[in-house]
N, C-alpha and C positions, 0 to 999 in steps of 0.2 A: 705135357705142354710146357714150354718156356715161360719161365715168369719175367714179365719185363722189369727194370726200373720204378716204375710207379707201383704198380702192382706189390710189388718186394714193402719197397715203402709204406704203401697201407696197411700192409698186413703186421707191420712193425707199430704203428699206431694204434692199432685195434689193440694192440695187447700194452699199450700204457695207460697208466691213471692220472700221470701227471703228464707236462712237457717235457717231450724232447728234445735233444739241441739240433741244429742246421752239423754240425760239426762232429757231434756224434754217429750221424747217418752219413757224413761224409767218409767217416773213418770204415766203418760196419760194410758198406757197400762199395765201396773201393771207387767211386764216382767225386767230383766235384763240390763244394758246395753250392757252387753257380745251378748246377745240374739239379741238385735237391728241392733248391728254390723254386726252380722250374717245373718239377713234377709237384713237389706242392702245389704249385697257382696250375697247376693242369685238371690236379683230383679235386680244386677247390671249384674249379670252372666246371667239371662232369656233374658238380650237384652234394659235394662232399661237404660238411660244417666243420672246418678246421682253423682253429684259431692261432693266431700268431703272438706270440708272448715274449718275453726279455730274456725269456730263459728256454725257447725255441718252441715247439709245434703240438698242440692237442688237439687228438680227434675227437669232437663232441658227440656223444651218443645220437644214433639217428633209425629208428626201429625199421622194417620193414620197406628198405630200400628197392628199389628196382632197377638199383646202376649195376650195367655188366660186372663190375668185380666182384661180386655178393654172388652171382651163380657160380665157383668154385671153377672146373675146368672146363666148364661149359660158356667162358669169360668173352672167348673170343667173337661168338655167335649170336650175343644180345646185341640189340642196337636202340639206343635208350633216346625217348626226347619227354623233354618234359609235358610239351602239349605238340599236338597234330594235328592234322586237317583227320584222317584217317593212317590207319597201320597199314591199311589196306595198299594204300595208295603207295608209301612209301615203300613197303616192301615189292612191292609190283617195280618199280623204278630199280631197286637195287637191285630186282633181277635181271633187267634189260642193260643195265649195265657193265653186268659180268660181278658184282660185289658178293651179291647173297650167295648163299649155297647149303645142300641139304641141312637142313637144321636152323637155318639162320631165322632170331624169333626179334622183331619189332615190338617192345613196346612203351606204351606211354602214360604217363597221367591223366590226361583230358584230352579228349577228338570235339574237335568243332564240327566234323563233319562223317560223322560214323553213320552206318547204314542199317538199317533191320534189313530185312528178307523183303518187305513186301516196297520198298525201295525208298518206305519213310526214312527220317533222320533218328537213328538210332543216341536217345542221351548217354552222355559217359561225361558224368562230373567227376570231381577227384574224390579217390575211394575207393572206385573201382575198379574191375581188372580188363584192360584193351591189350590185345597182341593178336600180332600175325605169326606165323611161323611157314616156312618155306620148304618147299618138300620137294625133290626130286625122283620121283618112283620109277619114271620109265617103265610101268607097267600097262597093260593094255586098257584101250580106254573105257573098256565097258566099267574097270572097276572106279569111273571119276567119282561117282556118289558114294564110294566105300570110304572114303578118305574122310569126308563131313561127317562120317556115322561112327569114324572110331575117332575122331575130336568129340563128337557129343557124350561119347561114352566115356571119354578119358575125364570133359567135363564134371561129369555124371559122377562116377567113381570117385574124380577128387574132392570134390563137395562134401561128397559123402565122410570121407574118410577124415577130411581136415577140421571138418566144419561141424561134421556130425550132426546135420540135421537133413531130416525127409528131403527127396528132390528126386521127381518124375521123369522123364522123358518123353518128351512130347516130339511128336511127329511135325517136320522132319527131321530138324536138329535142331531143337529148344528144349531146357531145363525149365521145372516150374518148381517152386515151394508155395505151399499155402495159397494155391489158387494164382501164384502173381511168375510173373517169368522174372528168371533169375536170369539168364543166358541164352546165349544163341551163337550160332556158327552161318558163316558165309564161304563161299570159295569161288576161285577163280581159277583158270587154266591156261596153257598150251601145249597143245599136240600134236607129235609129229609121226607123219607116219603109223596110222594108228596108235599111238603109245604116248602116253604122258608125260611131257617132256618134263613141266614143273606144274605147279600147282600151291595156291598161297591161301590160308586159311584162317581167318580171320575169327576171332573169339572175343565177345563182350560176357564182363560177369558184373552183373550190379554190384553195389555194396551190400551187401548180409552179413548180418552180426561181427558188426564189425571186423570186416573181410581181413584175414593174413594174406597178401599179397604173395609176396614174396615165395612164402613155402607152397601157396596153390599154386603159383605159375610152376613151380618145380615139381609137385607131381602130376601135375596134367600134363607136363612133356615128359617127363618118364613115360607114364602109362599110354602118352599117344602114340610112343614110339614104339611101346611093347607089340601095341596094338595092329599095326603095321607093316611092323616086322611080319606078323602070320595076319596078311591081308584076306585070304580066303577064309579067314574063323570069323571074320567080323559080323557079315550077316547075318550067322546065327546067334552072336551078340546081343546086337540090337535089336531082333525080332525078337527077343527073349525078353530084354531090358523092355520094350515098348506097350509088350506084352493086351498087345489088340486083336490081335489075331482069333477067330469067332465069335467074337462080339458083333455087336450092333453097331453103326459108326453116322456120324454126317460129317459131309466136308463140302467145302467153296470150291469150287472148280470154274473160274473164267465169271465170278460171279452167280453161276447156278449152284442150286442147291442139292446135292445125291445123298442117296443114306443105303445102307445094305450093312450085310453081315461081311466081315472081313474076311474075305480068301487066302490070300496071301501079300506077300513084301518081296519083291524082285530084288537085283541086286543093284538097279536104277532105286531102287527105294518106291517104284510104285504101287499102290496100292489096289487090289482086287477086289471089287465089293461084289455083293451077290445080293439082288434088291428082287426077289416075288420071280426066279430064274433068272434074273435078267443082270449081264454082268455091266458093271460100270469102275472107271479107272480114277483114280485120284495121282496126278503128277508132281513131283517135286518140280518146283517153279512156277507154276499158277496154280496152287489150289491149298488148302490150307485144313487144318482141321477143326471143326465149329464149338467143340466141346473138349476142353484139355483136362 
């Protein structure tokens, strides 16, 4: 990928202790010093602490960033705001716009207006981890629930791996630790013609132990996209991971209460119970599970 002007620039920052001069990067980059100035007050405006001195430009340490030049070649595909109403929302826009595209991940500091599942206001103070990511499958529709089940898993895994502590997988796509939900997945769609045209996917992670942002957002898009790529291994995934299958279960269904032995997990993600013969269904989208 092409590294623009700015780009070149910070990364020339990052590797000083002291300042730089305007004059010095005028020379190194073969640009202006008008030009310098200007990609300066550009990374200073993206959310960059750089200071301006008599003897030119220091980048002041800034840990666990979320500004697209921190994801590496993956730069051009963040879309960063400090605070949002929803990632949700936004990246839903830049789809209908023609902007977004496969890959393209929203995210932000703080949502005013984030969503759980059951259509409350989902908190996300700063800390936490809020992004969309946009996907283009064009695969048939039956597999739209498979897409929320290898986010929860990619979830799942990266927790695991970064953070290194316990974290369950609760039906249908929520992470718990220590009895309290850590996360949760949402999605949304369009399809055409049978087939999945796009589809945006929307991921909250509380703060926990003092969350590394930065490096979990990077492997939970690795792994989601591993995940994916081999769309047909997922189900047996997450029936693996979920791991309820013959057991005993209750779940909310439309406000009723059902309980049975778990039959099975479709590729809708619903769920088969087996209550004294008698079969009864639990749905993704109105029903929920009583006991996590």
């Amino acid at each position: 990928m092409k590294v623009n002007n700015k780009e070149k620039i910070l990364n020339i920052l990052k590797k000083q202790t002291e300042p730089i001069s305007g004059e010095y990067l005028s020379t190194i980059l073969g640009i202006s010093r008008t030009a310098i100035w200007k990609n300066i007050n550009s990374l200073k405006n993206s959310g960059y602490n750089i200071s301006t001195t008599t003897t030119g430009y220091l980048l002041n340490i800034q840990e666990d960033l979320l500004l697209p030049f921190e994801f590496d070649n993956d730069s051009n595909l963040y879309i960063y705001k400090e605070n949002s109403d929803s990632t949700m929302r936004i990246a839903e826009e830049l789809i209908k716009k023609g902007v977004a595209s496969h890959g393209s991940t929203v995210v932000c500091e703080t949502q005013d207006s984030g969503i759980s599942k059951n259509g409350e206001n989902f908190q996300s103070p700063k800390g936490g981890l809020y992004f969309s990511i946009v996907i283009t499958p064009q695969t048939p529709t039956i597999y739209l629930n498979l897409y929320p089940m290898a986010a929860a898993l990619a979830v799942n895994k990266g927790i695991n791996q970064i953070l290194n502590i316990p974290c369950n997988l609760v039906w249908p796509f929520e992470n718990w630790s220590d009895n309290l939900k850590v996360s949760g997945v949402l999605h949304e769609f369009e399809t055409k013609e049978n087939k999945i045209k796009w589809m945006n996917i929307g991921i909250g992670i509380k703060n926990i132990d003092n969350l590394p942002r930065q490096k979990l957002l990077k492997q939970i898009r690795k792994i989601f996209f591993e995940y994916i790529e081999n769309i047909d291994n997922v189900l047996e995934k997450y029936t693996n991971l979920l791991n309820i299958s013959g057991y005993y279960k209750r779940f909310i269904v439309e406000n009723i209460k059902i309980e049975g032995k778990v039959e099975s997990i479709d590729l809708f993600g619903t769920i088969t119970l087996n209550h004294m013969n008698q079969r009864c269904y639990a749905y993704i989208g109105n029903s929920s599970m009583e006991e996590k």
